[in-house]
C-alpha positions in Angstrom: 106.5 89.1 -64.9 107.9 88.9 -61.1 106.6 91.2 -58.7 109.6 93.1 -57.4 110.3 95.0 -54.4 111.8 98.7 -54.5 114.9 98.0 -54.9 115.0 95.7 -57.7 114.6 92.3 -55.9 111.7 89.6 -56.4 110.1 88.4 -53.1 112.3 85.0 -53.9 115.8 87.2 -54.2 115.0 88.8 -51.0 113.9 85.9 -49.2 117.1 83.8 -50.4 118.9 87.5 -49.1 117.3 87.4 -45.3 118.2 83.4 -45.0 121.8 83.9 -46.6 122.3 87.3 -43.7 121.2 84.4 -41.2 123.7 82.1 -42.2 126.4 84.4 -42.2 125.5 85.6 -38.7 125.0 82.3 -37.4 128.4 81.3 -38.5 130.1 85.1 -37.3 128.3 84.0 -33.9 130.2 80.4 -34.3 133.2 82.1 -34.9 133.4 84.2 -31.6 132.4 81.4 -29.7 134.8 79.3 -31.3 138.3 81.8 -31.1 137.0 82.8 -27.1 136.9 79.4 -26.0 140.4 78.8 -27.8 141.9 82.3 -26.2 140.2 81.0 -22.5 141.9 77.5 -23.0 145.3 79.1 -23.4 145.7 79.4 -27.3 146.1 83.2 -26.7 149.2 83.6 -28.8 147.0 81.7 -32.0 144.0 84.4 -31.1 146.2 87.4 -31.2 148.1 86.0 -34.5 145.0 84.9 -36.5 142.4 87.2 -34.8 144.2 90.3 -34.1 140.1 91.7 -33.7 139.1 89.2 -31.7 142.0 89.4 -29.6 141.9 93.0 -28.6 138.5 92.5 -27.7 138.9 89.5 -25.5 141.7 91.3 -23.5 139.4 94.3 -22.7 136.8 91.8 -22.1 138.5 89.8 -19.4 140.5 90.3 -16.2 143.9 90.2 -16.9 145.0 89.9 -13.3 143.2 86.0 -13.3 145.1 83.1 -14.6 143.8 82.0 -18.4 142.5 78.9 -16.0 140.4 80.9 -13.8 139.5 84.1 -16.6 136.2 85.6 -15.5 134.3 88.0 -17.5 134.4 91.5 -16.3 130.5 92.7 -17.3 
């Protein structure tokens, strides 16, 4: 029989866990990247319609004085 952990998992499950979490973080990181450089590039209207999130945050995130050409990050 499996050794398993506390809550239920052998050390295979939770290993195959921890390497799933990294894949869906590396691809949530590929996603920002991805619908900032589209909202910088002038797709703004796409970002707010299929990113409503994303799009709030960007605002905040960047002077809204600057043309989306010259956008600088405020932090």
């Amino acid at each position: 029989m499996p050794h398993r952990s506390m809550n239920g998992e052998t050390p295979q499950a939770a290993n195959q866990t921890r390497s799933l979490q990294v894949t869906i973080d590396g691809l949530t990181a590929n996603l920002d990247s991805a619908v900032e450089a589209a909202f910088l590039h002038g797709a703004t209207e796409w970002v707010r319609l299929n990113h409503p999130t994303h799009y709030e945050r960007l605002l905040m995130r960047f002077d809204d004085s600057a043309s989306l050409g010259e956008r600088r990050c405020l932090h």
